[in-house]
C-alpha positions as CSV (number, residue, x, y, z in Angstrom):
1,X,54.1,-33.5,19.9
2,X,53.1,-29.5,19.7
3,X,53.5,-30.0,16.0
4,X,50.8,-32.4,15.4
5,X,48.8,-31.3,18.6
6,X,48.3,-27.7,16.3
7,X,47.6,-29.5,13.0
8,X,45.0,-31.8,14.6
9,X,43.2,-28.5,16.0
10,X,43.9,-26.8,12.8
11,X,42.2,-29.7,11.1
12,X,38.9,-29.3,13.8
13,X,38.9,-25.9,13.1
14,X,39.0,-26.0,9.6
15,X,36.1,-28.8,9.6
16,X,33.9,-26.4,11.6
17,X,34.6,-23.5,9.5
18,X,33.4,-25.9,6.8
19,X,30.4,-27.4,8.2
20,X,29.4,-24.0,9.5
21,X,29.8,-22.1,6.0
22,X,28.0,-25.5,4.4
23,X,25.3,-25.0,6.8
24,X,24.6,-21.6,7.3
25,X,26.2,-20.3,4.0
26,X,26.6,-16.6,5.4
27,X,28.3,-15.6,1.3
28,X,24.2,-15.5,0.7
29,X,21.8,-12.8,1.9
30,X,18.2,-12.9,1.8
31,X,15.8,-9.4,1.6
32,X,12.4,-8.3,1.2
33,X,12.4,-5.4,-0.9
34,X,9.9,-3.7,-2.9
35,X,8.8,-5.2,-6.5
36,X,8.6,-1.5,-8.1
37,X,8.0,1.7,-6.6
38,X,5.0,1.9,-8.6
39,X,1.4,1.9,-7.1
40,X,-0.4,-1.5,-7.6
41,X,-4.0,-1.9,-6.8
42,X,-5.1,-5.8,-6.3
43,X,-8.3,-7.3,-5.4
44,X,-8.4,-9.5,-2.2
45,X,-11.3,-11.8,-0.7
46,X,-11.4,-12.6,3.0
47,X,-11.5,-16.6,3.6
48,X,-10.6,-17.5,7.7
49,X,-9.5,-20.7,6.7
50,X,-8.8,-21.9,10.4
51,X,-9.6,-18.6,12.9
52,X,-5.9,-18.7,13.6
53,X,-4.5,-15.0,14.2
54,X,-1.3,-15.7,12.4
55,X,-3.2,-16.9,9.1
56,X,-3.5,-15.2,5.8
57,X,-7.6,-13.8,5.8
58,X,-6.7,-12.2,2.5
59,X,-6.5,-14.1,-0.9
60,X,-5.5,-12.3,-4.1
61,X,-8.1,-13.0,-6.7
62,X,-7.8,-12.3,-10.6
63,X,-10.4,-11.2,-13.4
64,X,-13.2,-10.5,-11.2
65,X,-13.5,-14.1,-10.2
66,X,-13.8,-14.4,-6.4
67,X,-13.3,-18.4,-6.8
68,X,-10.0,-18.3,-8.3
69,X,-7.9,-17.3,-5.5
70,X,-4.1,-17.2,-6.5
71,X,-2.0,-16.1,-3.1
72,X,-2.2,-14.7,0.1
73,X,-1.9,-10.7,1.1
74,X,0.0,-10.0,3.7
75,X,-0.6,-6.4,4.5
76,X,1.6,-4.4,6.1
77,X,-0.3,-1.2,7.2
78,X,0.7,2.6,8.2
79,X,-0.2,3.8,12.0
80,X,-3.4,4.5,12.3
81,X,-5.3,2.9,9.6
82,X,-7.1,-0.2,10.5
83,X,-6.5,-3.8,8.5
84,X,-9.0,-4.9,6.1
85,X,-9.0,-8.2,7.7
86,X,-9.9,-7.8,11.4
87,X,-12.5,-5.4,12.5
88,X,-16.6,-6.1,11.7
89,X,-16.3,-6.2,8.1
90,X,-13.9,-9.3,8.2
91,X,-16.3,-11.5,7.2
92,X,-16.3,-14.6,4.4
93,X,-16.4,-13.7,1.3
94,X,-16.1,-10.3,1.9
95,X,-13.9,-8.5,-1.5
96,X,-11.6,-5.7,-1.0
97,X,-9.4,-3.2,-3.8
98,X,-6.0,-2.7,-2.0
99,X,-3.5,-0.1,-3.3
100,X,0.1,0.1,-2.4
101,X,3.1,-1.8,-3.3
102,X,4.1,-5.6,-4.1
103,X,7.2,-7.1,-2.5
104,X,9.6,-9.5,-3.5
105,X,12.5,-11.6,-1.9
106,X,15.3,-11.4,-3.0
107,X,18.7,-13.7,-2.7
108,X,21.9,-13.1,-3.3
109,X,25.5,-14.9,-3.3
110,X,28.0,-13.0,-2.9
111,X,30.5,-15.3,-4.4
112,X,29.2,-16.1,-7.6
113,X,27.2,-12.7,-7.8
114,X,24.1,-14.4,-8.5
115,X,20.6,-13.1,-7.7
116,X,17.3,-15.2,-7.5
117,X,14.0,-13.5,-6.3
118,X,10.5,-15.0,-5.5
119,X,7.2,-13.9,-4.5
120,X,6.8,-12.0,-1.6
121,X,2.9,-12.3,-0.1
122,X,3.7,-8.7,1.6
123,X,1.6,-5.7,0.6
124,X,2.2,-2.2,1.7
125,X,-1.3,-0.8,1.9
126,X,-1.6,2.9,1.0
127,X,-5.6,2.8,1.1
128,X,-8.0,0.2,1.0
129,X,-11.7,0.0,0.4
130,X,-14.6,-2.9,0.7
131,X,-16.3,-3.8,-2.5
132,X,-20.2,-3.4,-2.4
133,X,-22.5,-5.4,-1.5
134,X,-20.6,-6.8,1.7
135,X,-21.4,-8.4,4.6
136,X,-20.5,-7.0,8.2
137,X,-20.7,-8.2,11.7
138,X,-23.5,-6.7,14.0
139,X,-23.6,-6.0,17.6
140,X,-26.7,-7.9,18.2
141,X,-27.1,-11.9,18.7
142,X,-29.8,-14.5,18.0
143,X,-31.2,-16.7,20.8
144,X,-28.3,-18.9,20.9
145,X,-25.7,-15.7,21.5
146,X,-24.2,-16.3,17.7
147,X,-23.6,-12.4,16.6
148,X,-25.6,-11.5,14.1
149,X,-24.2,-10.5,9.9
150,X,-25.8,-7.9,8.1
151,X,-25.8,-6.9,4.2
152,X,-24.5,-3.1,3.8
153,X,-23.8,-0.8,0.6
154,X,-22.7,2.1,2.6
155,X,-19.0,2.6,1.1
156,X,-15.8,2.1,3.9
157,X,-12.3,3.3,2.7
158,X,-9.5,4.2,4.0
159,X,-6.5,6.0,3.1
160,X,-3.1,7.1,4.2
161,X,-2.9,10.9,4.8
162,X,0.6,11.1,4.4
163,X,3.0,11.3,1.0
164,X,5.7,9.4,2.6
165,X,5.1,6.1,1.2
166,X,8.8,4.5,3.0
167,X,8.2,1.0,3.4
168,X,9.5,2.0,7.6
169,X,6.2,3.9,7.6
170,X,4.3,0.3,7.3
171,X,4.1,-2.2,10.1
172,X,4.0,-6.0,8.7
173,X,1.9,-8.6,10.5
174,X,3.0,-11.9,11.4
175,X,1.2,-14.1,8.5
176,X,1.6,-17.5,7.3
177,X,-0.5,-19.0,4.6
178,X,-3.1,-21.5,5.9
179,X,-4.6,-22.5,2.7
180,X,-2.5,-25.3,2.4
């Protein structure tokens, strides 16, 4: 009676090791991690696609070509220096040169010793600055209490003043892409 009383639990116990390594496969490990250490600089246009807080504002854009969007930047900014897009030039169409570093995830089993990486959308940003002519909030309002935009040339930049470049020195935001 104890004999098949300990192989039945056995058998549970064995089940729910199995179901939970199916399930939650703990042999795998999943990391952001920098792409390179070397210093990228990547163009970005602000789109607000829903006012959400939590949504990408910043769209990578290649050649130039403000219309051909191709992911979201997720910046993840030092102490101190203020994000590209929040603040009074956050504004559509609004382009901005990032510099810092690209990120990737990265997967890996430790069973088979395989390793699978993908995009990151995260962006260390070491200094940023607004591409001229731009648009920028103002503090006055029209009739109806909409705040009024104004054009401006004058250039804004910013940049860390700091050598350390440790990816613990940057504080990531909680983004999600929105453009889908």
């Amino acid at each position: 009676m104890i004999k098949k009383l300990f192989i039945t639990i056995l058998i549970l116990v064995l089940i729910l090791a199995g179901v939970f390594i199916f399930l939650f496969k703990p042999y795998e490990t999943l990391k952001e991690e920098r792409s390179t250490n070397e210093i990228k600089i990547i163009h970005a246009v602000f789109i607000n696609y829903t006012g959400d807080d939590s949504c990408a504002k910043l769209y990578r854009y290649n050649n130039n070509d403000v219309s051909k969007i191709t992911s979201p930047v997720f910046p993840a900014l030092p102490e101190g220096m203020p994000a590209p897009d929040d603040g009074r030039t956050a504004y559509a169409n609004n382009s901005f040169k990032l510099t810092g570093y690209d990120y990737k995830f990265v997967k890996r089993n430790m069973l088979t010793g395989t390793v699978e990486s993908s995009e990151s959308n995260r962006f260390d940003v070491i200094s940023w600055e607004i591409v001229q002519p731009y648009k920028v909030w103002t503090d006055k309002t029209d009739k109806d209490g909409m705040l009024l935009i104004e054009t401006q040339n004058k250039a804004i930049e910013y940049t860390l003043k700091s050598d350390n470049h440790r990816p613990e020195v940057f504080q990531k935001g909680n983004y999600i892409d929105c453009s889908k």
